[in-house]
C-alpha positions as CSV (number, residue, x, y, z in Angstrom):
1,X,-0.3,-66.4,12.7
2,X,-4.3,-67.0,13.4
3,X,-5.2,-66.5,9.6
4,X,-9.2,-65.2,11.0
5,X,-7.6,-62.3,12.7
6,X,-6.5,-61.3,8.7
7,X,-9.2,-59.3,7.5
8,X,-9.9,-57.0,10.7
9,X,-6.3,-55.8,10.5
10,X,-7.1,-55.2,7.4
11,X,-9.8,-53.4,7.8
12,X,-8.4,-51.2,10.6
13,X,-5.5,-50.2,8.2
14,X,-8.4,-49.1,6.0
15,X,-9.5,-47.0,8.9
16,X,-6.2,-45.5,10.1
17,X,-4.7,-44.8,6.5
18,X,-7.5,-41.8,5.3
19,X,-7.0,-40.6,9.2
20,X,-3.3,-39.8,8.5
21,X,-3.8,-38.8,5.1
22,X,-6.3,-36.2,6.5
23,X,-3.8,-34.5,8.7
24,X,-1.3,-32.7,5.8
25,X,-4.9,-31.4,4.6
26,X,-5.9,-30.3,8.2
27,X,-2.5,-28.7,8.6
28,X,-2.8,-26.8,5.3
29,X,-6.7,-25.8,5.8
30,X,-5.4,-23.9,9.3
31,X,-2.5,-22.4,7.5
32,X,-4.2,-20.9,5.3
33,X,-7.2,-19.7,7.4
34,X,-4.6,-18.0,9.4
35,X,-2.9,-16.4,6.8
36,X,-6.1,-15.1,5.1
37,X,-6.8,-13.0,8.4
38,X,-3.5,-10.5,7.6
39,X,-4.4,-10.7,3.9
40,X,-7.9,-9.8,4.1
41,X,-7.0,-6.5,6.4
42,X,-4.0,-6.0,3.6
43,X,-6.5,-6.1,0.7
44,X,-9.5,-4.1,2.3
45,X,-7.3,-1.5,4.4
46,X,-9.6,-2.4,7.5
47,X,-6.7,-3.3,10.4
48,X,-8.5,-2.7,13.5
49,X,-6.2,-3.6,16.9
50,X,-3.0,-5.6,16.0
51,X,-3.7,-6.4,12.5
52,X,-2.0,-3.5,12.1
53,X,1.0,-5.4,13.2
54,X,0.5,-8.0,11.1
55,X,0.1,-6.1,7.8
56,X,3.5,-5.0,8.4
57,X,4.4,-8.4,8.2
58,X,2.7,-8.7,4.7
59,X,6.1,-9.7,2.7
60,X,6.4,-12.3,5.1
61,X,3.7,-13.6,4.5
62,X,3.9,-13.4,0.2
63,X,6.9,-16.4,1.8
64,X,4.2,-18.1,3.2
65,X,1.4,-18.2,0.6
66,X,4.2,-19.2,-1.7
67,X,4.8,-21.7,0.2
68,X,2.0,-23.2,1.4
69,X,0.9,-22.8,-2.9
70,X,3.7,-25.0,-3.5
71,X,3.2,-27.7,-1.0
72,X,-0.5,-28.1,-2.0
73,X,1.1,-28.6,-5.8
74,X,3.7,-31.2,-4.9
75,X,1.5,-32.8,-3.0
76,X,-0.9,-33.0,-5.8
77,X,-3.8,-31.5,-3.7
78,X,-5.4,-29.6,-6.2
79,X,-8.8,-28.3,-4.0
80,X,-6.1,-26.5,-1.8
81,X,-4.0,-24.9,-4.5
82,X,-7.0,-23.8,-6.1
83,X,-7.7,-22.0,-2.6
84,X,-4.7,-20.6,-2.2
85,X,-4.0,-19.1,-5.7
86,X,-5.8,-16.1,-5.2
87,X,-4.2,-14.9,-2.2
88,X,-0.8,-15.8,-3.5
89,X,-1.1,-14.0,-7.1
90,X,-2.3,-11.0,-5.2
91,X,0.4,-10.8,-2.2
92,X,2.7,-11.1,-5.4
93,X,1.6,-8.3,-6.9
94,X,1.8,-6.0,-4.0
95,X,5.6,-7.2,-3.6
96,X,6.3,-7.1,-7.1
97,X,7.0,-3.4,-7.4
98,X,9.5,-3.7,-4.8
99,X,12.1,-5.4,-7.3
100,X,11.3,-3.4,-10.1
101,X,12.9,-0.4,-10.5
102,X,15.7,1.1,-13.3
103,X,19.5,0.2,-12.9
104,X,21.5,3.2,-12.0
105,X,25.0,3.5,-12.3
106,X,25.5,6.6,-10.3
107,X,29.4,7.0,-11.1
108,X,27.7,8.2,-14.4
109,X,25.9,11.0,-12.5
110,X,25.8,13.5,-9.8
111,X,24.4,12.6,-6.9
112,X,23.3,13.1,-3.5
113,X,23.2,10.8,-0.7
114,X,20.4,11.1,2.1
115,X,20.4,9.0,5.4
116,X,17.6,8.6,8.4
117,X,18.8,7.5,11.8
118,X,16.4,6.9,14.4
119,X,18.3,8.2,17.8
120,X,16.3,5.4,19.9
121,X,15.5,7.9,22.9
122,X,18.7,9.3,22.2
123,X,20.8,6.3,23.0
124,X,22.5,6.1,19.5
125,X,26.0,6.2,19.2
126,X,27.2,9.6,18.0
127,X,30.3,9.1,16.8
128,X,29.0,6.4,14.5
129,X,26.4,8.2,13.3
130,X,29.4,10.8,12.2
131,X,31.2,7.8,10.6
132,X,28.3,7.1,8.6
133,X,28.2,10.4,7.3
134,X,31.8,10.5,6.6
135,X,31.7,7.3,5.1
136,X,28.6,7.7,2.6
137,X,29.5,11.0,2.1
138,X,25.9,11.9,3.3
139,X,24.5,14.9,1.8
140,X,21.3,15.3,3.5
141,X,20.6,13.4,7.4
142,X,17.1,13.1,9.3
143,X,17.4,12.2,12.8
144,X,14.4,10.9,14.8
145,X,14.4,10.8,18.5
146,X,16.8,13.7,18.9
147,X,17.0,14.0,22.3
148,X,19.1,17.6,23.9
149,X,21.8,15.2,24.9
150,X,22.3,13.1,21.5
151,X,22.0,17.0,19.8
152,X,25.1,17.7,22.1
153,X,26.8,14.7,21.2
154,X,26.3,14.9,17.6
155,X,27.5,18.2,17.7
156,X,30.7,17.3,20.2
157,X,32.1,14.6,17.5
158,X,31.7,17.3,14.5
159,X,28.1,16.2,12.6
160,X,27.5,20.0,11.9
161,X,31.4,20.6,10.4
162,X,30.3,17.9,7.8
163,X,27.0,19.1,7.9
164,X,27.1,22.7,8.7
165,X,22.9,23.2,7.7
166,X,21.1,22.8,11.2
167,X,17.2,22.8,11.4
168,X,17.3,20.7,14.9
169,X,14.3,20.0,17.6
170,X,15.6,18.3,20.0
171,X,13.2,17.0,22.9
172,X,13.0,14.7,25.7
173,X,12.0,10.7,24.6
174,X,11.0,9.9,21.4
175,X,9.7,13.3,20.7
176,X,12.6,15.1,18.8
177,X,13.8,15.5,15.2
178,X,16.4,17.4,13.2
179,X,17.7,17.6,10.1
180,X,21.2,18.4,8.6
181,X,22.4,19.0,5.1
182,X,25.6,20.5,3.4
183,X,23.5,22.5,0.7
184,X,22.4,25.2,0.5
185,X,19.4,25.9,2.7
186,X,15.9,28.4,2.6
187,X,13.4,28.6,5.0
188,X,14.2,26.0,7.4
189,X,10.7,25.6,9.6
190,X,9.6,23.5,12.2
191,X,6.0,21.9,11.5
192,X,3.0,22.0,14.9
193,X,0.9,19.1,15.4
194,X,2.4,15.8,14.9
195,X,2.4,13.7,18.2
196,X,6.5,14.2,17.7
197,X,8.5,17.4,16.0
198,X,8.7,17.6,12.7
199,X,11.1,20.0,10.4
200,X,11.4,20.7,6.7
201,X,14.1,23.1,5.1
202,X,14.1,23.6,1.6
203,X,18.1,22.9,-0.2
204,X,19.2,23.3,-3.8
205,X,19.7,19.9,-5.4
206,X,21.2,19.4,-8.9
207,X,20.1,23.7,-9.6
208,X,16.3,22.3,-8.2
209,X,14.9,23.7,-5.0
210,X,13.7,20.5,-3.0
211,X,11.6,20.8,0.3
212,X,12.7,18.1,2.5
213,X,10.3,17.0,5.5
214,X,12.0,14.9,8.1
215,X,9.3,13.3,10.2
216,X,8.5,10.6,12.7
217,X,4.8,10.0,12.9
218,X,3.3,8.5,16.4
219,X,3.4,4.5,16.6
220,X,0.3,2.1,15.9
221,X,-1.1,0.9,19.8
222,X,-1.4,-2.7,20.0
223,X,-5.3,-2.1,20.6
224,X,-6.0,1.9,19.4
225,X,-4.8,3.6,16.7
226,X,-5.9,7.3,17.2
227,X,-2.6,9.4,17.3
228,X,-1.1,7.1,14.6
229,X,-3.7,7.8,12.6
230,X,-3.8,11.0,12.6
231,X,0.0,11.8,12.3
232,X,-0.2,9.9,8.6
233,X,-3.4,12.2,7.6
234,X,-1.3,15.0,8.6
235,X,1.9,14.2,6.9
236,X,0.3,13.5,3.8
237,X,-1.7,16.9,4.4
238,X,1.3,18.5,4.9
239,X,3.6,16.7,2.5
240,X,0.8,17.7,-0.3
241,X,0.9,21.4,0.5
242,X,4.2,21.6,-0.4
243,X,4.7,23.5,-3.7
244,X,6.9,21.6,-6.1
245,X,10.0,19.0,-5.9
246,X,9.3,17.3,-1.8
247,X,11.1,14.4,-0.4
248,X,9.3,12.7,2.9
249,X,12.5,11.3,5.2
250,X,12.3,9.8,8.5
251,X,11.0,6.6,11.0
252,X,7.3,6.8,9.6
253,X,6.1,3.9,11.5
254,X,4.5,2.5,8.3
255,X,4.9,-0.1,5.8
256,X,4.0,0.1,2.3
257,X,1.5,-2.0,3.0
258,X,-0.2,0.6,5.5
259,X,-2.9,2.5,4.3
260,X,-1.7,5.6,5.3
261,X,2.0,5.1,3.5
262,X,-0.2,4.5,0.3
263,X,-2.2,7.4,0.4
264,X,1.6,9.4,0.4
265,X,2.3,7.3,-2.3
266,X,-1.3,8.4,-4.3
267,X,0.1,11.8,-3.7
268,X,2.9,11.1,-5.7
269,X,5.7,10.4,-3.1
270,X,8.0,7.2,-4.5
271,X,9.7,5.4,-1.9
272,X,13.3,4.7,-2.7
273,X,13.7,1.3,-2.2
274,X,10.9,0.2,-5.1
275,X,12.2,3.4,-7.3
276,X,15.6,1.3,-7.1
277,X,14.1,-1.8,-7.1
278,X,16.2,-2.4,-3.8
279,X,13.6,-5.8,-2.8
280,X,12.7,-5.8,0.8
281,X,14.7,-3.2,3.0
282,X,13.3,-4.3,6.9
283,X,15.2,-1.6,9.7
284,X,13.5,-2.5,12.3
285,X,13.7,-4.2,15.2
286,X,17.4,-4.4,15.1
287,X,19.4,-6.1,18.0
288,X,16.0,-7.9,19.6
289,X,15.4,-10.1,16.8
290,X,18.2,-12.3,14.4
291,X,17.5,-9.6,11.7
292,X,15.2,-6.7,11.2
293,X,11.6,-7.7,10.0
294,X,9.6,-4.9,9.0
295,X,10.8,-1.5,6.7
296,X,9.4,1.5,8.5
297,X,12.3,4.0,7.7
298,X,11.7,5.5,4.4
299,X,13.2,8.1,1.9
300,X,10.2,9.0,0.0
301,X,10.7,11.9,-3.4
302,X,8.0,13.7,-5.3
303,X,8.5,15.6,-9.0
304,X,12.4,15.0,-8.8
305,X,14.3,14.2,-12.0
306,X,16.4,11.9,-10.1
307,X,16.6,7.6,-9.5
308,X,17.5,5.5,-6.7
309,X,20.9,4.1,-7.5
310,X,21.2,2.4,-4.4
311,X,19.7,1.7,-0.6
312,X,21.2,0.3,2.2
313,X,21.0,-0.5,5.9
314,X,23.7,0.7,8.3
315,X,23.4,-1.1,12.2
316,X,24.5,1.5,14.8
317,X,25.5,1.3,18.3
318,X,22.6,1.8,20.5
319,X,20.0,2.1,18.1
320,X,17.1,-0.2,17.8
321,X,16.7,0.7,13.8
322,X,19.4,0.3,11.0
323,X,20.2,3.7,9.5
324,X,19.0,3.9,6.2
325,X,21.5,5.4,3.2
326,X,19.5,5.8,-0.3
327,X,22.3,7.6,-3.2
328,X,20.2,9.3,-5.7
329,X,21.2,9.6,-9.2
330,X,20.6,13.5,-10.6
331,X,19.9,13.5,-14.5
């Protein structure tokens, strides 16, 4: 070896080691610029155009602060994790409530069972949605999407002999809702000026009178969000007008993370999954994806004397959303 060549290659591995060393840091820098864009629009409610979207995707990305945290740790890069603790104690906090909640046993109580199916333009299976019924022993159902011809079917494989308490408005596309219980019912109404038809009857729960609303507010636009909008300030105007014991059941195109879900939850309305500390429930989008990835279906209950026991996800054939099954626990 030509011993004068010796100290340029060293000094090029001088040169090329930082270089490499650099990249991890370059790597982590744009991960976490990224991620601050969805947390910024979670933290100040400010979601213009698709960050909409991508709040929905806010327990995702708790994963991926957490990550990216512990990455900067191992790797002993302390500027980074000093960076990225903020974000990461905060996105934990907003996910924290979803895993606490009080440990049911509902064999030790009454109960009632209440289930939201999104129809999918009507497409839904009908006798599974009846086997669902039958096989939770659903007490109270909210179906979104309730085209005439689904309303037929449902009817045709026996939903009202289980169910025999019918305030249904059917309509063409995604337009129609309905709602069917086996208690005892009062003033079942049908509610003007959402973007899709909404219903509330009022049943007898546990001796209580509880107005149930089963809704399906319009979707976010990838670019405008006028109607969307504007169905949440009118479900939570409507939802607060309601004298006394409410629940709020339906597709509500909205996260917990959404500003308008938060505002119903201001108003009192506790949202089944964190009552039972159930974690992260996603519905939706089921059969385009591996697995659902954001929870938009919600059972939602104001002044009840009742607790989650338990909430689940049910796939059904031809829907795009898993049912959703929450058992309440009546003391």
């Amino acid at each position: 070896m030509d011993q004068g060549e010796q100290p340029s290659e060293r000094a090029d591995a001088k040169t090329e080691r930082p270089r490499t060393e650099r990249a991890p840091d370059l790597v982590l820098a744009v991960a976490a610029l990224a991620l601050m864009v969805p947390w910024l629009a979670r933290l100040t409610g400010y979601e213009p155009g698709p960050l909409t979207y991508l709040v929905a995707l806010t327990p995702w990305f708790t994963l991926a602060w957490l990550v990216l945290a512990l990455v900067a740790g191992l790797t002993r890069r302390w500027t980074m994790l000093g960076t990225v603790a903020l974000p990461t104690v905060v996105s934990i906090g907003w996910a924290s409530t979803m895993f606490i909640g009080a440990s049911v046993d509902p064999a030790e109580h009454e109960t009632v069972t209440v289930a939201t199916v999104n129809a999918t333009f009507g497409r839904v299976d009908a006798d599974a949605v009846v086997a669902l019924v039958e096989e939770y022993d659903v007490d109270v159902l909210a179906v979104q999407e309730l085209t005439p011809d689904v309303f037929e079917a449902l009817e045709a494989a026996g939903l009202s002999a289980r169910l025999p308490e019918v305030n249904a408005w059917p309509a063409d596309g995604f337009d129609g809702t309905g709602l069917w219980t086996r208690l005892p019912v009062a003033e079942p109404m049908r509610v003007d000026g959402f973007v899709s038809k909404a219903v509330h009857s009022t049943v007898t729960i546990g001796g209580d009178d509880i107005t149930i609303l089963a809704a399906h507010p319009a979707a976010p636009g990838v670019q405008t969000h006028r109607d969307w909008d504007a169905d949440l300030a009118l479900l939570e105007t409507v939802a607060s007008s309601i004298e006394g014991p409410a629940m709020i059941v339906g597709d509500l195109n909205a996260t917990r993370d959404h500003p308008g879900f938060r505002r119903l939850e201001d108003a009192g309305f506790r949202d089944a999954a964190d009552d039972a500390g159930a974690g992260f429930v996603p519905t939706f989008p089921e059969g385009r994806l591996p697995f659902p990835v954001v929870a938009i279906d919600h059972v939602m209950a104001r002044d009840v004397d009742w607790a989650a026991a338990s909430v689940e996800t049910v796939s059904l054939s031809g829907a795009d959303h898993r049912a959703l099954v929450v058992t309440y626990a009546i003391d």
